[in-house]
Backbone as CSV, one residue per row, in Angstrom:
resi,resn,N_x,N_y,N_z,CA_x,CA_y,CA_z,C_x,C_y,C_z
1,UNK,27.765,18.577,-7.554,27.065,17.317,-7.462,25.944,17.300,-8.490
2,UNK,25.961,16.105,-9.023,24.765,16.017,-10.045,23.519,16.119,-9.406
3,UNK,22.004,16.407,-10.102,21.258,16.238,-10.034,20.252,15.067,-10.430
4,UNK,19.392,14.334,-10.609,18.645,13.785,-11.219,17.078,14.018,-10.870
5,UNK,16.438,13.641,-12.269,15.141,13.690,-12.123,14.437,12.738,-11.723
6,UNK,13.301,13.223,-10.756,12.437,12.640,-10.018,11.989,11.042,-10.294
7,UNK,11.621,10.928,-11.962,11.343,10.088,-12.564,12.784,8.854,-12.578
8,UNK,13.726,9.306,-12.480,15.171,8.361,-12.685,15.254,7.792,-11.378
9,UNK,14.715,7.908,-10.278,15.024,7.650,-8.990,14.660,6.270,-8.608
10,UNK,13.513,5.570,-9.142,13.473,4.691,-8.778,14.376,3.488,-9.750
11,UNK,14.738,3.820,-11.030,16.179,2.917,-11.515,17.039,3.428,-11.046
12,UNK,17.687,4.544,-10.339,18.696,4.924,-9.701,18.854,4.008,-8.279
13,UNK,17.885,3.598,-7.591,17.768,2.886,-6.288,17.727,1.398,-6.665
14,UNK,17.455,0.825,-7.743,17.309,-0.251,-8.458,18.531,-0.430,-8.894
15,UNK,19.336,0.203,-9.507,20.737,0.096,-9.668,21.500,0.124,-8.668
16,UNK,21.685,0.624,-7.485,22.347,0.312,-6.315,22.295,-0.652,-5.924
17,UNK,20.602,-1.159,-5.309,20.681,-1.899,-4.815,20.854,-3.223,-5.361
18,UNK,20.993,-3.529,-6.861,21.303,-4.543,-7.285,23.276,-4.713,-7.632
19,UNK,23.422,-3.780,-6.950,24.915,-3.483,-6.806,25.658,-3.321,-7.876
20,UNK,24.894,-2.036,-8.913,25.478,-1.371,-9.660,25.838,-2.091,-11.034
21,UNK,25.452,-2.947,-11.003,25.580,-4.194,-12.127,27.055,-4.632,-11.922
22,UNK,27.391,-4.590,-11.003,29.133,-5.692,-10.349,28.097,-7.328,-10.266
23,UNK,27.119,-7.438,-11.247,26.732,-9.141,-10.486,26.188,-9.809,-9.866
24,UNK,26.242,-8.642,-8.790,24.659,-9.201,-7.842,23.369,-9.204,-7.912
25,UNK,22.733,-10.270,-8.601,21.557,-10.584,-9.267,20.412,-10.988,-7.978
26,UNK,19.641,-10.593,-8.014,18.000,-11.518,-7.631,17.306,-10.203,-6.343
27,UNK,18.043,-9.109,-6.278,17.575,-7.821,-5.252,16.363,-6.985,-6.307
28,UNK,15.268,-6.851,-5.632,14.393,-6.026,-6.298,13.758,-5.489,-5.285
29,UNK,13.289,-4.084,-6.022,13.120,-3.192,-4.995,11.859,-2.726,-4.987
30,UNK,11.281,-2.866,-4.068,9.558,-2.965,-3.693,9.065,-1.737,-3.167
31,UNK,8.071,-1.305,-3.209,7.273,-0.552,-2.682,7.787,1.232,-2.739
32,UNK,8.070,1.345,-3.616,8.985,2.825,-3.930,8.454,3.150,-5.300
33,UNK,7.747,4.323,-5.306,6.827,5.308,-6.553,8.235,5.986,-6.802
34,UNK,8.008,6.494,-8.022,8.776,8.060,-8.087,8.853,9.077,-7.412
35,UNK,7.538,9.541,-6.738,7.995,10.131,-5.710,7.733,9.937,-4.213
36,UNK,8.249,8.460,-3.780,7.578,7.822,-2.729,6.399,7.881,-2.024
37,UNK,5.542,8.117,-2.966,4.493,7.746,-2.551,4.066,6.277,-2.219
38,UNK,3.199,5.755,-1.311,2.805,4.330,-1.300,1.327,4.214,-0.865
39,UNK,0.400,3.516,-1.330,-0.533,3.196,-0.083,-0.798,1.826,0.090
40,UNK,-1.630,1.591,1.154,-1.807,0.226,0.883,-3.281,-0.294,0.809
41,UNK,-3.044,-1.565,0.328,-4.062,-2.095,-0.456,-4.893,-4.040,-0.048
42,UNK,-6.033,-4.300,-0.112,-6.502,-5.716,0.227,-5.409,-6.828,-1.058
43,UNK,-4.663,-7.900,-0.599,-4.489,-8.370,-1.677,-5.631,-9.076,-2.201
44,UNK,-5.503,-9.318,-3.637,-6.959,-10.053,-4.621,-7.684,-10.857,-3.880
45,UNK,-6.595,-12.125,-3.494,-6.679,-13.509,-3.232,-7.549,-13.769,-1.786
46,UNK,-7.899,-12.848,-0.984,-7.812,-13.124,0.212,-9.644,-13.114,0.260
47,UNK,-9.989,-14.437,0.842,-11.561,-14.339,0.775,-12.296,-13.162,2.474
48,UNK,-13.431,-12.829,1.125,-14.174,-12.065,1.889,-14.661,-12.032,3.301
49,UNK,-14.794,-12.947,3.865,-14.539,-12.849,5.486,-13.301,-12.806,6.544
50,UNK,-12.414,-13.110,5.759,-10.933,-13.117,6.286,-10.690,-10.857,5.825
51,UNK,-11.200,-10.475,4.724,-11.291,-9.294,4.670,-11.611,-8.278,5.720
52,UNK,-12.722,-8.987,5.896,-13.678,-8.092,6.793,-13.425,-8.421,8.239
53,UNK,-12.805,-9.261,8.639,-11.801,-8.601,9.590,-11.094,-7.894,10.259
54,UNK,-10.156,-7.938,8.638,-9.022,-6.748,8.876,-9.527,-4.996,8.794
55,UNK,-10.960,-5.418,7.665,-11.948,-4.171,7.656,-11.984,-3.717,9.022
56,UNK,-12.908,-4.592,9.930,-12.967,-4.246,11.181,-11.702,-3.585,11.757
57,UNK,-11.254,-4.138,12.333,-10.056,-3.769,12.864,-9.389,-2.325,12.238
58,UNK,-8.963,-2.531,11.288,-8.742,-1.011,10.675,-9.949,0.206,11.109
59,UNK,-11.169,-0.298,11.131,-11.863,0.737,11.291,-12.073,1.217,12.744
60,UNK,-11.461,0.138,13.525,-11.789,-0.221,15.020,-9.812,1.133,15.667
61,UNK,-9.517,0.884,14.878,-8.230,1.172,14.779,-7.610,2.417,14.664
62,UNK,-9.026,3.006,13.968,-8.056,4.818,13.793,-8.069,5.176,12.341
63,UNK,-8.752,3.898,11.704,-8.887,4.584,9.956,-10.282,5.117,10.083
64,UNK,-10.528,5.980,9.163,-11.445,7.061,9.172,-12.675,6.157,8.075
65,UNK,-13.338,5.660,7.979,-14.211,4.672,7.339,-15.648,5.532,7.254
66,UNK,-15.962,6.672,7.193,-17.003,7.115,7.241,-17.070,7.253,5.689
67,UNK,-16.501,7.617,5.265,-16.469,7.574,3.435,-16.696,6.169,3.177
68,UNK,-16.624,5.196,3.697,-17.222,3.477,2.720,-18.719,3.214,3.257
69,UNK,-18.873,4.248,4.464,-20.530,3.906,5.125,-21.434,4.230,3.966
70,UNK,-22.401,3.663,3.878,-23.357,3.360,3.112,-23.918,4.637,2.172
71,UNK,-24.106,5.887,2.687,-24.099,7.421,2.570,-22.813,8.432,2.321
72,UNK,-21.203,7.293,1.946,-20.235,7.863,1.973,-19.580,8.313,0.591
73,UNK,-18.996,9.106,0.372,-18.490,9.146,-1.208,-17.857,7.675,-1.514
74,UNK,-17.080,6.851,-0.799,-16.427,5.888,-1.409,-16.907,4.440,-1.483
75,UNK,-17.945,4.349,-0.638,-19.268,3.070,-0.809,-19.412,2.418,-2.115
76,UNK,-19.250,3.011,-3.225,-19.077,2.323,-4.227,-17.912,1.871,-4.678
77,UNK,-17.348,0.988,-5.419,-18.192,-0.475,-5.094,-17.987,-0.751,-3.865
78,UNK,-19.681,-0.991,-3.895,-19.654,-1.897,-2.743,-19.385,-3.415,-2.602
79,UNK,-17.687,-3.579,-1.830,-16.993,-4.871,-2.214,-16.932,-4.778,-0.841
80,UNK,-16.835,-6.161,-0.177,-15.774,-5.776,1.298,-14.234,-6.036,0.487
81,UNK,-14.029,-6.237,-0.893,-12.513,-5.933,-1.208,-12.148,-4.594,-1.173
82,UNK,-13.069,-3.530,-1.957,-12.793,-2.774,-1.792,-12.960,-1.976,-0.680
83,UNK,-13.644,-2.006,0.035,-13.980,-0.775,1.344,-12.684,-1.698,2.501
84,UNK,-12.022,-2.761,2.498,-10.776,-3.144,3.171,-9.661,-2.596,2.863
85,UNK,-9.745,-2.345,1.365,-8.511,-1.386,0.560,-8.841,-0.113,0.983
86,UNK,-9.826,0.670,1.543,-9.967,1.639,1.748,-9.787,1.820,3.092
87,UNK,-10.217,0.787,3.892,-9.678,0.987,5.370,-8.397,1.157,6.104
88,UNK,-8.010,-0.157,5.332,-6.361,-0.821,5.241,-5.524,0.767,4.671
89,UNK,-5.782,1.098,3.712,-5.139,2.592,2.938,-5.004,3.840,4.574
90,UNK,-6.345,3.800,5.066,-6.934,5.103,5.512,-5.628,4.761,7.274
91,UNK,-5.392,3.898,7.250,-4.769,3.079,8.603,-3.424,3.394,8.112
92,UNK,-3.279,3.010,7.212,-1.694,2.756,6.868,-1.262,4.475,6.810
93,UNK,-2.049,5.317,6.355,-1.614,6.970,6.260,-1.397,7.581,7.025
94,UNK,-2.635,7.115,7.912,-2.164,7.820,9.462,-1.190,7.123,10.088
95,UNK,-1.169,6.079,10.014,0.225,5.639,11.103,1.546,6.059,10.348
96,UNK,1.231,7.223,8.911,2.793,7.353,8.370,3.376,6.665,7.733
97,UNK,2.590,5.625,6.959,3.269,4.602,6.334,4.597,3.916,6.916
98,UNK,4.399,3.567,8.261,5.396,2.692,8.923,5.604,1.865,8.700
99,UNK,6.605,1.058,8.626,6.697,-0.597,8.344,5.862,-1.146,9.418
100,UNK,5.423,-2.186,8.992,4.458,-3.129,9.150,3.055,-2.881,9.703
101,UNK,2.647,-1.167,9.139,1.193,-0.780,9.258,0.649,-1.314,7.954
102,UNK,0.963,-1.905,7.434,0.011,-2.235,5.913,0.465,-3.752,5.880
103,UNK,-0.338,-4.540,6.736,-0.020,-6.484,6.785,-1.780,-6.797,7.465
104,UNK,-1.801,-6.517,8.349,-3.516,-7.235,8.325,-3.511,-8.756,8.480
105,UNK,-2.494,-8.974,8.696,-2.694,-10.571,9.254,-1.743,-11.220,7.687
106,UNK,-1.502,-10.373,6.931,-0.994,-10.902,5.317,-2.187,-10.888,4.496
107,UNK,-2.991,-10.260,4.408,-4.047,-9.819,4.044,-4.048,-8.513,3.208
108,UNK,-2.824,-7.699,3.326,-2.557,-6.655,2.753,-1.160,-6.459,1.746
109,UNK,-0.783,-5.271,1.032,0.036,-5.408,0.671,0.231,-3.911,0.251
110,UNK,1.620,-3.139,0.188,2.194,-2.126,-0.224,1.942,-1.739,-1.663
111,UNK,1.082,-0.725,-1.962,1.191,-0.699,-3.877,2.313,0.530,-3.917
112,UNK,2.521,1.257,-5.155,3.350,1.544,-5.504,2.586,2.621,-6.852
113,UNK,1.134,1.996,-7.227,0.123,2.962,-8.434,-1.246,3.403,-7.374
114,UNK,-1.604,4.509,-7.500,-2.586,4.464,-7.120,-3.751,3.745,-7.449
115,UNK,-4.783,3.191,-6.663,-5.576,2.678,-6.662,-6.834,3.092,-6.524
């Protein structure tokens, strides 16, 4: 059996699932690194009190948020975009990156680069 490298895997899964190029056009394949890694992340768009929400909650929730407290390594920037991306992230890891631990009301979204 062949092998392939790590790096080929995600056009290898991209080629399947677009069914091998037999034609079947418009399948794209989301949320898959090279080496499946994922975390998740605040999307841009979503205004700052609708954020801080999901902040809450994530932190209310089991994500570890002591790193965005004011005295924490990750406090900077201080965004509620970013310290939601950090909550939302810290939530989504521990639950194992399960489907539908990284949504927040649609407030969130699966990356694929680190952030």
């Amino acid at each position: 059996m062949r092998s392939f490298p790590a790096a080929a895997l995600p056009l290898l899964l991209l080629f399947l699932v677009s069914g091998g190029g037999g034609g079947r056009r418009g399948l794209v394949m989301v949320g898959v690194a090279a080496d499946g890694t994922t975390w998740c992340i605040a999307r841009s768009n979503t205004v700052d009190a609708t954020l801080q929400i999901a902040l809450d909650y994530a932190c209310g929730a089991g994500a570890d948020c002591a790193p965005i407290q004011s005295n924490g390594l990750c406090y900077l920037p201080n965004t509620v975009q970013a310290h939601a991306s950090y909550a939302m992230n810290s939530y989504y890891q521990r639950k194992a990156r399960a489907p539908g631990s990284c949504d927040f009301a649609g407030t969130a979204v699966v990356a694929t680069t680190d952030p």
